[in-house]
Structures are given as structure tokens and as C-alpha cells.
C-alpha positions as CSV (number, residue, x, y, z in Angstrom):
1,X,-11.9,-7.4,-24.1
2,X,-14.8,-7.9,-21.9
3,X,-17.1,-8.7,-25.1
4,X,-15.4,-11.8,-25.9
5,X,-15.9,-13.3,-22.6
6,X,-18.5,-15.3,-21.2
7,X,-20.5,-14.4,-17.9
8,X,-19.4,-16.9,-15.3
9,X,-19.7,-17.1,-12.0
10,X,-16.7,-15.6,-9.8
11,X,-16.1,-16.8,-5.9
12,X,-14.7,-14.8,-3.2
13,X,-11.7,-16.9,-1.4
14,X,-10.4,-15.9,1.9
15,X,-7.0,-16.4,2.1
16,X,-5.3,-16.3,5.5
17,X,-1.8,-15.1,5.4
18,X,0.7,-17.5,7.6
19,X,3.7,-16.3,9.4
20,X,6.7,-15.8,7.6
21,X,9.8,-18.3,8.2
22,X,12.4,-17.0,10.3
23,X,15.3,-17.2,7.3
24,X,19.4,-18.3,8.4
25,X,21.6,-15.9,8.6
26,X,24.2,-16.8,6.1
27,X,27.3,-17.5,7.7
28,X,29.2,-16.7,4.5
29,X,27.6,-13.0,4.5
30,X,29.9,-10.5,4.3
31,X,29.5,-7.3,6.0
32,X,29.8,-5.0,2.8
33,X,26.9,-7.1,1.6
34,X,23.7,-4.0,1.5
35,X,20.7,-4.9,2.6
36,X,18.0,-4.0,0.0
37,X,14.5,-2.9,1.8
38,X,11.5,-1.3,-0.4
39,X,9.4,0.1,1.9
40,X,6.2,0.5,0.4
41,X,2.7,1.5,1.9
42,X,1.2,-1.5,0.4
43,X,4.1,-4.1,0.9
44,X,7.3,-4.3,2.6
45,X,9.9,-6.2,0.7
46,X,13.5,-7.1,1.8
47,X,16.4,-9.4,1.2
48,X,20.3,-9.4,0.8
49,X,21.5,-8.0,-2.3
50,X,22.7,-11.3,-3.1
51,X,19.5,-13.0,-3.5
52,X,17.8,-12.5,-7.1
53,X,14.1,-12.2,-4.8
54,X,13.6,-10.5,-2.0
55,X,13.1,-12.7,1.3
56,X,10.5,-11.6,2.9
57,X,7.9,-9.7,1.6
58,X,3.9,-8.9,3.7
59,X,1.5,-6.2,4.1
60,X,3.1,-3.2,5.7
61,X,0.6,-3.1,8.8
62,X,0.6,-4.1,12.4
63,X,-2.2,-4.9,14.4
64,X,-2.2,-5.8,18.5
65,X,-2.9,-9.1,19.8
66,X,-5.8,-8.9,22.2
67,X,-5.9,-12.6,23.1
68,X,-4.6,-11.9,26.9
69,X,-7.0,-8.9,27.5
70,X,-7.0,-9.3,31.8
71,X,-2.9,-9.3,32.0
72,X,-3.0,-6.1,29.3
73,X,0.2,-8.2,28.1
74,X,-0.5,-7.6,24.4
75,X,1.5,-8.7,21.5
76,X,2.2,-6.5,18.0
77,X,1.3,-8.3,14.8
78,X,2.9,-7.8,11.7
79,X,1.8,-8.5,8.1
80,X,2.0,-12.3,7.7
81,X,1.8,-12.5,11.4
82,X,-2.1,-11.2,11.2
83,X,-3.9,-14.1,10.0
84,X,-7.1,-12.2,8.9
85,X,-6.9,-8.6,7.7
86,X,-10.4,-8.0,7.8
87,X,-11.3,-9.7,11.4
88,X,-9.3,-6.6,12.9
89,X,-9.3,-4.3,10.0
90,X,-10.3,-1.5,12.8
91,X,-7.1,-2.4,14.8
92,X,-5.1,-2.2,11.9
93,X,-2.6,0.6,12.0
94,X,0.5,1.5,9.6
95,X,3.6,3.7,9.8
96,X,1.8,5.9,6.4
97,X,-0.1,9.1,6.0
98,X,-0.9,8.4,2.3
99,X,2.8,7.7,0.9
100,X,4.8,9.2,3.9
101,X,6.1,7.3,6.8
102,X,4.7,9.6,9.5
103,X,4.6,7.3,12.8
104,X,8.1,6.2,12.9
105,X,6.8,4.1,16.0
106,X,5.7,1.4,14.0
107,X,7.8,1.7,11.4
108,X,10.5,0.7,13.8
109,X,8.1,-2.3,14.7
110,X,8.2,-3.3,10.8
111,X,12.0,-2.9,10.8
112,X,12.4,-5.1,14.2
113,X,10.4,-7.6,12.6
114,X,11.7,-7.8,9.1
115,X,15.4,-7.6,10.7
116,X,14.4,-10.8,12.7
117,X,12.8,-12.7,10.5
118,X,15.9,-12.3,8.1
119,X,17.8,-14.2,11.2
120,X,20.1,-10.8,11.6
121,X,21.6,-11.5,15.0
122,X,24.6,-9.6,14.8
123,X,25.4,-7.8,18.5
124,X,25.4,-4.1,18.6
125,X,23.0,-3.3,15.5
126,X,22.5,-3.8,12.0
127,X,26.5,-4.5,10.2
128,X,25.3,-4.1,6.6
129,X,25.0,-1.0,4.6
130,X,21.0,-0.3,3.5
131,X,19.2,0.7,0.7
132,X,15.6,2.0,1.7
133,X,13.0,3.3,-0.9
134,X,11.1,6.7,-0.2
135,X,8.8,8.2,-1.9
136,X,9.1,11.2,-4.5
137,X,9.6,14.6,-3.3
138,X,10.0,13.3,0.6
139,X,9.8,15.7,3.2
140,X,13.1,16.4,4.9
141,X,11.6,15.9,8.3
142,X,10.7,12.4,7.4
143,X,13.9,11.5,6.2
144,X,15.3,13.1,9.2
145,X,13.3,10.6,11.6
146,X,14.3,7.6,9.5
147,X,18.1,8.3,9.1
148,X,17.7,8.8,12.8
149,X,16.1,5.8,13.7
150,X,18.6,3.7,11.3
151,X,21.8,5.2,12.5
152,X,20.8,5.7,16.3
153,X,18.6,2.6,16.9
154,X,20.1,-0.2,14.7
155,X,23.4,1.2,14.4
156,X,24.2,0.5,10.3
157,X,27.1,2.0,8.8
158,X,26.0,3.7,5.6
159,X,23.0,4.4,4.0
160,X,21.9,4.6,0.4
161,X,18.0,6.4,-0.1
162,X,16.5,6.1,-3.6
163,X,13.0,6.5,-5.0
164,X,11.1,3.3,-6.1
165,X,9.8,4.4,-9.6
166,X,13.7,5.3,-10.2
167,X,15.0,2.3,-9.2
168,X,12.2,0.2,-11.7
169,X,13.6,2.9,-14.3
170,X,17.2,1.7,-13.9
171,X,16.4,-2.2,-13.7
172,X,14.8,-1.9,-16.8
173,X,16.5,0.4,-18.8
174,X,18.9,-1.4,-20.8
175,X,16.5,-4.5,-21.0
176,X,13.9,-2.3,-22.4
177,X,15.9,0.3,-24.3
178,X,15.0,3.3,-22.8
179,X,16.5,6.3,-23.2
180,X,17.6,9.2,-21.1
181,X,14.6,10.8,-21.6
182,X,11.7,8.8,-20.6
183,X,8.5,9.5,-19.1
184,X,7.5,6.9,-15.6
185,X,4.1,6.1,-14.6
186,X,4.4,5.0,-11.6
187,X,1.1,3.6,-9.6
188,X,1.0,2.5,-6.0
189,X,-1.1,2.1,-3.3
190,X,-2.3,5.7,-2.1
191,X,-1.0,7.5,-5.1
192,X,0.2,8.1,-8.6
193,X,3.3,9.8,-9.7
194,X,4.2,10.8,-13.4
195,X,7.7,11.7,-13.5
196,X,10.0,13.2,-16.8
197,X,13.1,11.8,-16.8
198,X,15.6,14.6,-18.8
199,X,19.3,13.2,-19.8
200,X,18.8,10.4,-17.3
201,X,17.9,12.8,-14.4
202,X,14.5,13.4,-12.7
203,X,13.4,16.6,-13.5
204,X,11.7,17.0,-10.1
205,X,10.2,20.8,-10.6
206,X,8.0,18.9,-13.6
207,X,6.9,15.5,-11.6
208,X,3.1,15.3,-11.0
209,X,1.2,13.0,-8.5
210,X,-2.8,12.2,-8.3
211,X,-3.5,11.1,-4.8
212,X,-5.4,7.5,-6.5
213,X,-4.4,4.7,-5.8
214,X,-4.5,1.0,-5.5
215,X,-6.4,2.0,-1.7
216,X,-8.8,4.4,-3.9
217,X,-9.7,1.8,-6.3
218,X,-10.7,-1.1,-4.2
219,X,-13.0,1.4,-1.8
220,X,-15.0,2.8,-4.7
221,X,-15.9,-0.2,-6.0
222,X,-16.4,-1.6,-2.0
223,X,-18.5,1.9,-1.9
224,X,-20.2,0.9,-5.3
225,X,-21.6,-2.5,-4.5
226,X,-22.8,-2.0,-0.9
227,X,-24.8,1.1,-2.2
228,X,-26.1,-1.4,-4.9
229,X,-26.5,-4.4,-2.1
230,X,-27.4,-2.6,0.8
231,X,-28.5,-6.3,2.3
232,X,-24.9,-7.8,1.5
233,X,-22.6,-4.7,2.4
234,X,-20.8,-6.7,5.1
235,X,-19.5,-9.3,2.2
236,X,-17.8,-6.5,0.1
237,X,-14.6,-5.8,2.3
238,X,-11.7,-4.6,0.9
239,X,-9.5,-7.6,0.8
240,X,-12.2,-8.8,-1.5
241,X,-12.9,-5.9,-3.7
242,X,-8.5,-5.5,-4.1
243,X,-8.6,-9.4,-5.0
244,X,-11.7,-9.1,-7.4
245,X,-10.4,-6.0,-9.0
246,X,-6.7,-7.9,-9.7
247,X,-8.7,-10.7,-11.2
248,X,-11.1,-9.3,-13.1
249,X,-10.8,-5.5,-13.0
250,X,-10.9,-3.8,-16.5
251,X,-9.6,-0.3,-17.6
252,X,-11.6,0.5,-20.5
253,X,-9.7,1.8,-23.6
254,X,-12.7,4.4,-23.9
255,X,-15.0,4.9,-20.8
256,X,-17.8,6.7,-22.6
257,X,-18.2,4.0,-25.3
258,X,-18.0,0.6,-22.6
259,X,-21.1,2.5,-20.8
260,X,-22.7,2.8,-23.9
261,X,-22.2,-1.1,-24.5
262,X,-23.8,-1.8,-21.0
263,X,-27.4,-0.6,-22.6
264,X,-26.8,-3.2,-24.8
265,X,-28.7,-6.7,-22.6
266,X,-27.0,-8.8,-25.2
267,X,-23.8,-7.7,-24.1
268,X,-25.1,-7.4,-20.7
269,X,-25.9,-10.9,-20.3
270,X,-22.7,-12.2,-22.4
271,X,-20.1,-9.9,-19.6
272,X,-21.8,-9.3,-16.7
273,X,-20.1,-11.9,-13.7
274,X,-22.1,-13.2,-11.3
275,X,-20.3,-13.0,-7.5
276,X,-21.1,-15.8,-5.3
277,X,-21.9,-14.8,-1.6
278,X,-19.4,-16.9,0.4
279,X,-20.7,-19.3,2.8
280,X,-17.8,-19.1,4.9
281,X,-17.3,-16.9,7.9
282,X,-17.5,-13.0,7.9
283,X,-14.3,-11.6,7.7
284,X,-15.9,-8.1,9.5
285,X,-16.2,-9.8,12.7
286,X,-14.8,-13.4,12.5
287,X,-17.4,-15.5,13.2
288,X,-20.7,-14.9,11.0
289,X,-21.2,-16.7,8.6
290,X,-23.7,-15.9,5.8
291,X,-26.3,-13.8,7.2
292,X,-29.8,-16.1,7.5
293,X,-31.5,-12.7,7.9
294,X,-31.5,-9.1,8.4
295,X,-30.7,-9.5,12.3
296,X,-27.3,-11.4,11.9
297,X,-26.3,-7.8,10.4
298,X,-27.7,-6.1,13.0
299,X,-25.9,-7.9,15.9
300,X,-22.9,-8.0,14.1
301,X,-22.9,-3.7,13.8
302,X,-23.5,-4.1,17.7
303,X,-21.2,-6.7,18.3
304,X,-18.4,-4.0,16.9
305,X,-19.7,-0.8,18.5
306,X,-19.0,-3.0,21.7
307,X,-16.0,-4.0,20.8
308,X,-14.6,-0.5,19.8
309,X,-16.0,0.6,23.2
310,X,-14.1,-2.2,24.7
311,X,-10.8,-1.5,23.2
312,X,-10.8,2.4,24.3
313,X,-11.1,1.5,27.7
314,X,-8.1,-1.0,27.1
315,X,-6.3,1.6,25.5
316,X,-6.8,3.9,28.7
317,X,-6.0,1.0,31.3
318,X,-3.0,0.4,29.2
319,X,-1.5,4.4,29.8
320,X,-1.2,3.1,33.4
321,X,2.5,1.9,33.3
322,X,3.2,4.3,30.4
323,X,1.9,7.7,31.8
324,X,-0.4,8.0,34.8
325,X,-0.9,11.8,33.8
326,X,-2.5,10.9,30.2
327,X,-4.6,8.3,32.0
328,X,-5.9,10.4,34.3
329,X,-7.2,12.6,31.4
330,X,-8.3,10.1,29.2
331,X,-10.4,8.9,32.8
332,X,-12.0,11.9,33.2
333,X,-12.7,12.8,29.6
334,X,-14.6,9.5,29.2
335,X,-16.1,9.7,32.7
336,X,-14.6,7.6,35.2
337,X,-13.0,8.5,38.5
338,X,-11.8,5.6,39.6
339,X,-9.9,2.2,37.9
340,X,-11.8,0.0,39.3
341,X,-14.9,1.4,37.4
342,X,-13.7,1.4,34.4
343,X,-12.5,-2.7,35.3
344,X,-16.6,-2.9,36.0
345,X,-17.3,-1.6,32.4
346,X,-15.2,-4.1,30.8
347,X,-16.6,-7.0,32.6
348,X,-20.1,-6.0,31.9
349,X,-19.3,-5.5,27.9
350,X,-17.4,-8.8,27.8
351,X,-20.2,-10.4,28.8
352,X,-22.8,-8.8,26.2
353,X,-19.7,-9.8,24.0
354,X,-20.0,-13.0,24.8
355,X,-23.7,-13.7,24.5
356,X,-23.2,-12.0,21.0
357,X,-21.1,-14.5,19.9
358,X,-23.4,-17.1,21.0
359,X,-26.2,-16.1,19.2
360,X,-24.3,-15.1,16.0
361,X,-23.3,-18.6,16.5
362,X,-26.7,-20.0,17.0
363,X,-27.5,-17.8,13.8
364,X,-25.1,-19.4,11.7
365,X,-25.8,-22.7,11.9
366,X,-28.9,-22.3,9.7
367,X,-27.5,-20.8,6.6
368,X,-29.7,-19.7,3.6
369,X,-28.8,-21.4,0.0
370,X,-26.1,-19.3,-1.7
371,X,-26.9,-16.4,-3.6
372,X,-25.3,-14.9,-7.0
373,X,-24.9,-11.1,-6.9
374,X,-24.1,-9.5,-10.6
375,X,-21.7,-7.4,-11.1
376,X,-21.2,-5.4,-14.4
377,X,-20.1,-1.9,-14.9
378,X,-18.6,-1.4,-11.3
379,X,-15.4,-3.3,-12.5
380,X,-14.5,-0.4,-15.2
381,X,-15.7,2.4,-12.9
382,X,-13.5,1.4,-9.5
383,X,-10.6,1.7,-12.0
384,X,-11.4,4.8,-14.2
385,X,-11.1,7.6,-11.0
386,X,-6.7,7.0,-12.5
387,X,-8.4,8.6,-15.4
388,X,-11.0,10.8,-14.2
389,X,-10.4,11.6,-10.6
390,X,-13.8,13.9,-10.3
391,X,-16.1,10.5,-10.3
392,X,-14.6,10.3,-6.1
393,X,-14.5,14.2,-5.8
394,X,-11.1,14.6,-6.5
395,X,-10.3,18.5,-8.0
396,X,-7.7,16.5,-10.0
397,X,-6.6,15.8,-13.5
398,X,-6.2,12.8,-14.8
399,X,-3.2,10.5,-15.9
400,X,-4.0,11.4,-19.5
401,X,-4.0,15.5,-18.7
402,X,-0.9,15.6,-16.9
403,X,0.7,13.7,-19.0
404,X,0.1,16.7,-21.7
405,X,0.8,19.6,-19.1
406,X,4.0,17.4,-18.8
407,X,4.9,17.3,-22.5
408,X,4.0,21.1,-22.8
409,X,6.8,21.8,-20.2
410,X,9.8,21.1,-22.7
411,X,10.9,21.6,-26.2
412,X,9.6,19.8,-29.4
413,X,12.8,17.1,-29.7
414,X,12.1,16.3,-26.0
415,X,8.9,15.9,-26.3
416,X,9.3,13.2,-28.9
417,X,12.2,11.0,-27.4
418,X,10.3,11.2,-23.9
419,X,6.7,9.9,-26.0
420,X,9.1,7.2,-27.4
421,X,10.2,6.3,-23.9
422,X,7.0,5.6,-21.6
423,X,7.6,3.1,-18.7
424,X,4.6,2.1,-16.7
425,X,5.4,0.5,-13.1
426,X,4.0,-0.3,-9.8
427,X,1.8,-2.4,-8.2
428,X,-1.4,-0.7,-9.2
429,X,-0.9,-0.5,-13.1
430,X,-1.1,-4.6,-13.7
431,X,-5.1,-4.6,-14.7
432,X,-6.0,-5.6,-17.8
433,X,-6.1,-2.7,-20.2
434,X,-4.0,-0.4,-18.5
435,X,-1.1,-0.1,-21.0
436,X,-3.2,0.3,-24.1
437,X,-5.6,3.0,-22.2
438,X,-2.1,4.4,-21.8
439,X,-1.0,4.3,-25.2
440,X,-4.5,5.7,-26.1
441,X,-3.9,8.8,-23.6
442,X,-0.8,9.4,-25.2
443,X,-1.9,9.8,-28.6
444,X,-4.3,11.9,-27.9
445,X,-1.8,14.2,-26.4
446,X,0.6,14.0,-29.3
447,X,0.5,15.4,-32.6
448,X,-1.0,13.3,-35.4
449,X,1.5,10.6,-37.1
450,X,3.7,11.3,-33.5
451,X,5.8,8.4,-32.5
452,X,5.2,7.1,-29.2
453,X,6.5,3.8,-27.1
454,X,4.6,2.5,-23.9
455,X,6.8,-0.6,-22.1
456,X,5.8,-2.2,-19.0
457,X,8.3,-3.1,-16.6
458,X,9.5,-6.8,-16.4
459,X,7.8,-7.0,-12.8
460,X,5.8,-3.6,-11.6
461,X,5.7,-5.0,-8.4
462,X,9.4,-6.1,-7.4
463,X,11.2,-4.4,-9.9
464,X,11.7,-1.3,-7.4
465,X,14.0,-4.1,-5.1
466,X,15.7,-5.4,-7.7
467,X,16.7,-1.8,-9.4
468,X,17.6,-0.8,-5.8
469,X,19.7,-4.2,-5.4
470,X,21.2,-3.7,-9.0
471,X,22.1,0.2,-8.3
472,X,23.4,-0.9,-5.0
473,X,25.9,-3.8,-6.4
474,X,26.8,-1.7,-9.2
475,X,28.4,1.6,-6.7
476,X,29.4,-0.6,-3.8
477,X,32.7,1.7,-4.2
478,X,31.4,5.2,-5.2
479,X,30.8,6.9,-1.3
480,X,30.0,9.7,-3.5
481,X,26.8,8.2,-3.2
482,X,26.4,6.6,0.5
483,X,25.6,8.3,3.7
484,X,28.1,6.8,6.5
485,X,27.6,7.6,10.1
486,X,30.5,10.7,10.1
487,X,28.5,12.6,7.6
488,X,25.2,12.1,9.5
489,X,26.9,13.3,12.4
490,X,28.7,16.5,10.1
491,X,25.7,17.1,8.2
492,X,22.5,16.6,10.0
493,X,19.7,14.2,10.2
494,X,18.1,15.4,6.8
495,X,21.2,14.6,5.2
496,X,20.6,13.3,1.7
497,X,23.4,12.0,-1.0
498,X,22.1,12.4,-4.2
499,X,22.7,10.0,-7.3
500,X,20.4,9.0,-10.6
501,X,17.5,7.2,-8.5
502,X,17.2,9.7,-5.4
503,X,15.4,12.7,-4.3
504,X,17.3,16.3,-4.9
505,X,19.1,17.1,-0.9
506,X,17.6,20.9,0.0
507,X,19.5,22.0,3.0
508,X,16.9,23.6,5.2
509,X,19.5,24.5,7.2
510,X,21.0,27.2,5.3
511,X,20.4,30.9,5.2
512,X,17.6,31.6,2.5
513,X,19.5,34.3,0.4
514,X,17.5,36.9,-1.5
């Protein structure tokens, strides 16, 4: 509890990612051997199902290199491959709309990427069955454009589809001693899913989500602070608030009573942590370093408008080779007849660029003392909209009220083996306090003297690719439950076999019959 620790003084650290290591391609591989990939919107992990880890595992976002701006010859980053998130954080882009892969695009970037740096350099495609992760309930169009792009592009054999939260279920089941009725709280990066597990099945017409997040939680308290420290806003990015809120992040076991403690200055002064404002260079643009005054903020909100204006007219230039028609629109809709004026443009905002940069530089070279910021209650409100989505404007209940509309779907006796059986999993449930505000929602929900059991899974964040590599070794035989390339020809693209872990196949094929 916050009350028994002492205020000290916490330091933001910018960690820049490195590139991952292209891996070997075992030689000894055998081509029944699945490849497990959890594509997540947060993280992208994959490996053989050999391998007790996945191999490679980064942030599941690409970015273009824009060091050779006059050739236009420009490179994709991925994940590890982008040093600093927050230096190009407007340039970011990812293959998600919330937890759907929409922009299959760059998904296939991810996969060309992940599939190299495993060393796969098999001619012809991908030789390996795979098992990919998808989120619950996932449109049939979006499956459709995957199983496309797996079959057509990399040319794999069979494919296995499960959801994460399922395959965390399974890994842990007989290590925990769940039952086959158990209720999954599964918490990721854009949302939250509550899902009722009946006789070992998902009972899918029951499942809830709250669209909260991991994303959610790190921007209200980013939204928070620089409302608080208007003068330091460009300091709270959201690398910073994500890492802040893993390390010292707090869900309260009862909001209403920790804001009362806050009145308290005893307990004020014993909990609230002091931030230090980094000295280091300003992740927003990549080379401020702490502001001397109010004008290094000032130039440095120029110094991006310039920049964004820049990289549309590089974007338009770039349609060139791609499709002359679209550039000629994009030309006249921004006001240009002619290339070689929008060429002019670009020289004369390079060089305001450039004589940005040089007195940012100037700037920075005469940096004030460092300064403690406090931060107090923020760290229990960024992570109580799970709880109470209506403190971000979300016409939502919380975890705690759909897990009662859940319970009040089925009969008494399953009510009380699924309150015995409550897994918690995903990346966004490992702050401190999260399980016992958990057990406190459920028994308020439950009927006095109720037995109830909340487990946390052995790893919320790679137990998804290790269920999905232990499902996958264990029915290496059963085709009952793999997709091969003759039924996604028979079948259609939408295709779906369905087993334990997966989604429920709806043929939107067939005739609706009344």
C-alpha cells in the first residue's frame, strides 16, 4: 500500500530500443514444426514452437526512415528497428484500429520482418504451419484479409487461429486448477475483454469488452500532468507515462476512500513522488534538451508544424512513381500546379528547419538546474477509468458491473464454480493492486459468505504464446482443427476451424433462413 512507503524521488529513463538479432535458421527444423505468432496491438511476439520463449518480440509499429529525403528512397522501420518512439511518434503508424488488424499493408510489413529476422529463408514461402492470435469476436472480413495474405503471399500450408485470453486459459489451467467454468479478465492495450468460460467453451453471446486499455491509461495520466504542468507538458510523453505507470502505478482497493487519504498532508507528504525533469534530450523532437525557458517550447511546437508540413509534401512527391492521378489531386488540393514548386517549398522549410535546430541547439546548451515535479493522486486515477470508465467519458460500465451482468446471465451452481475460477491475464493487469481490487469487485457482486478464487496467470504477458505453442504441440495430428490450403480454397477466405481457444466460424455466405 501506498501508506507504507516513503516519498522518494522517481527519474524518467529513456530507453532506446536496438535492433533485433537476425536469429539462425535451425537446420534441424522440421517442417511440421508450427510457427507460434501472437499478434498483439501492443507487442508482436514469435518463435518456433520448440523454443520455451518466443524469439523475437517489439512494439507492433512501423515508422519511415526519412534520412534520404532528396532521393525519396525511404526505408520502413519496425519496432526495435525505431530507436526512439517518441522522436517520430507522429510518423508512427500500426496495422490496428483499436484491437482489429485493419491495414493489412503493414501488417504484411510486421510479418516480412519478423519472418526475416527469424532467418526463414526457405524458397517459395513460409514451409511451417502457423498459429496467429486474433482478437475476440473478430470480424470475418478481417480474417478474410489475413488468411489471404498468409496463404497467397507467404504461401504456409495450414493454419491454426485462436484467441489470446484462450490460449493464457489453457496454459494455465491445469497449473492453476481451473475448472471448466471460469471467468477471464483479459486486459490489453486498447481494450478489455471479460469472457465466461461454460464446460470449457467460450460462451461468446455472454463475453463483454470496455474499450480501456493499457493505451487509455497512460494518456489520461499524460492528459493529467500536462493540464497540472502546463510549463512541462513536452516531458510527459507516453513512453514515459506507460513506464511510470508499470513502476509505480497503483489500483486502489477503494477509490473513494485513497482520495479521502490525499486530504490527509501527513499522508501527502509520506506518498506523494517527486518526478525529476530529465536533463536529457526531448524525446518530442530529438534534440531539446530541458527547456531554459518558455521559448525552447515555443520553437519546438514550430519546429513540428514544419515538419508535418514538410512530410505532406513528401508524401505527395512520393505518389509520383505510385499513381500520377492521386498526385495530381493531392497537387491541386494543396495548391500547387507544378513539381517543381512544391520542390521550392521543401527547400525553403528545410532551411527554417535547419536554423531551428541551431537555435534549439544554441538553447540547450544553457540548461536550468533540475526540477522535482510531485505527483500524487494521478497514479490511482490513470488506472481507475478499468473501474470507472465515465472519469474519460466513456458511456461504459466498469470491470466490476459487467462482471455482475455476467454472473446474472446463468444459473446459481454456475455462478459459483465460475466465482471460484477467476483468471486475470494480459499485459495491462500487472499494476500493483489489480488482483485484490478484483477480488474486492467480485465480492461485492456475490452473495454474502460466497466463495470466490481470483488467480493470476504465470506470465500475463507471454502466456498467450506459450498457450498457443502448447495447444499447437498438443493437436499437431487433429486437422479437425487446422485450416490447410484445399479448405481455404473449398471454403472461402473467412474460413475459420473452430476448437477450445478460437472464435465461433459464422458463414456469411449462407442463405439467412427465416
Amino acid at each position: 500500500m501506498t501508506g507504507n512507503q516513503s516519498s522518494f524521488i522517481y527519474e524518467f529513463v529513456d530507453r532506446n530500443s536496438t535492433p533485433d538479432i537476425v536469429c539462425e535458421y535451425p537446420r534441424d527444423l522440421t517442417e511440421d514444426c508450427p510457427l507460434i505468432i501472437d499478434n498483439g496491438s501492443y507487442q508482436y511476439r514469435a518463435g518456433w514452437a520448440i523454443n520455451d520463449e518466443p524469439s523475437i518480440i517489439f512494439k507492433n509499429v512501423i515508422a519511415k526512415n526519412r534520412g534520404n529525403r532528396k532521393d525519396r528512397d525511404w526505408d520502413i522501420l519496425v519496432g526495435n528497428d525505431i530507436p526512439d518512439l517518441e522522436a517520430v511518434r507522429w510518423m508512427i503508424r500500426t496495422a490496428f484500429d483499436f484491437n482489429i488488424v485493419v491495414n493489412f499493408g503493414i501488417q504484411e510489413s510486421v510479418f516480412d520482418h519478423s519472418f526475416r529476422n527469424l532467418g526463414i529463408n526457405t524458397e517459395g514461402g513460409i514451409h511451417h504451419p502457423v498459429v496467429l492470435t486474433e482478437p475476440v469476436a473478430n470480424p470475418a472480413y478481417c480474417r478474410k484479409q489475413m488468411s489471404e495474405l498468409l496463404f497467397e503471399a507467404y504461401n504456409i500450408p495450414k493454419l491454426m487461429y485462436g484467441i489470446d485470453s484462450l490460449f493464457s486459459y489453457q496454459y494455465n489451467k491445469e497449473s492453476l486448477n481451473l475448472g471448466d467454468c471460469a471467468l477471464v479478465i483479459s486486459s490489453g492495450f486498447q481494450s478489455t475483454h471479460i469472457l465466461p468460460i461454460i464446460d470449457g467453451n467460450l460462451d461468446l453471446n455472454n463475453v463483454k469488452r470496455i474499450n480501456l486499455g493499457g493505451y487509455n491509461n497512460g494518456a489520461y495520466l499524460q492528459r493529467l500532468l500536462q493540464l497540472k504542468y502546463p510549463k512541462q507538458s513536452s516531458i510527459f510523453t507516453l513512453t514515459r507515462m506507460d513506464q511510470f505507470l508499470r513502476d509505480k502505478g497503483e489500483v486502489p482497493l477503494d477509490y473513494i476512500a485513497e482520495m479521502k487519504k490525499w486530504s490527509d498532508r501527513k499522508f501527502t507528504s509520506k506518498n506523494t513522488i517527486m518526478v525529476q525533469v530529465p536533463e536529457k534530450s526531448n524525446p518530442m523532437s530529438g534534440q531539446i534538451t530541458n527547456p531554459p525557458c518558455e521559448r525552447t517550447i515555443s520553437l519546438g511546437k514550430k519546429l513540428r508544424r514544419l515538419e508535418y508540413r514538410y512530410y505532406d509534401l513528401e508524401c505527395i512527391l512520393e505518389l509520383e512513381d505510385e499513381n500520377p492521378d492521386a498526385m495530381s489531386k493531392a497537387m491541386s488540393d494543396a495548391g500547387y500546379a507544378e513539381v517543381e514548386d512544391i520542390n521550392k517549398k521543401m527547400h525553403k522549410l528545410q532551411t527554417k528547419i535547419d536554423k531551428l535546430h541551431e537555435e534549439m541547439t544554441f538553447l540547450s546548451q544553457n540548461p536550468l538546474p533540475p526540477t522535482e515535479i510531485p505527483i500524487r493522486v494521478e497514479r490511482h486515477q490513470a488506472l481507475e477509468i478499468l473501474f470507472q470508465p465515465s472519469l474519460v467519458g466513456y458511456d461504459q460500465a466498469g470491470i466490476g458491473e459487467v462482471m455482475e451482468t455476467i454472473f446474472n446471465s446463468y444459473p446459481e451452481d454456475t455462478q459459483n464454480q465460475m466465482a471460484k475460477n477467476v483468471l486475470i491475464t494480459g499485459g495491462n493487469t500487472q499494476y500493483h493492486g489489480f488482483r485484490h481490487r478484483i477480488e474486492a469487485e467480485l465480492t461485492k457482486c456475490r452473495p454474502f459468505g460466497s466463495e470466490c478464487g481470483v488467480k493470476v496467470s504465470e506470465n500475463p504477458t507471454l502466456d498467450a504464446w506459450r498457450g498457443a505453442k502448447k495447444w499447437a504441440m498438443s493437436h499437431m495430428d487433429q486437422e479437425d482443427m487446422w485450416m490447410t490450403r484445399q479448405d481455404y480454397d473449398e471454403h472461402g477466405f473467412e474460413y475459420l476451424k473452430e476448437h477450445k481457444a478460437s472464435n465461433k466460424y459464422l458463414n456469411v455466405n449462407s442463405p439467412v433462413q427465416e
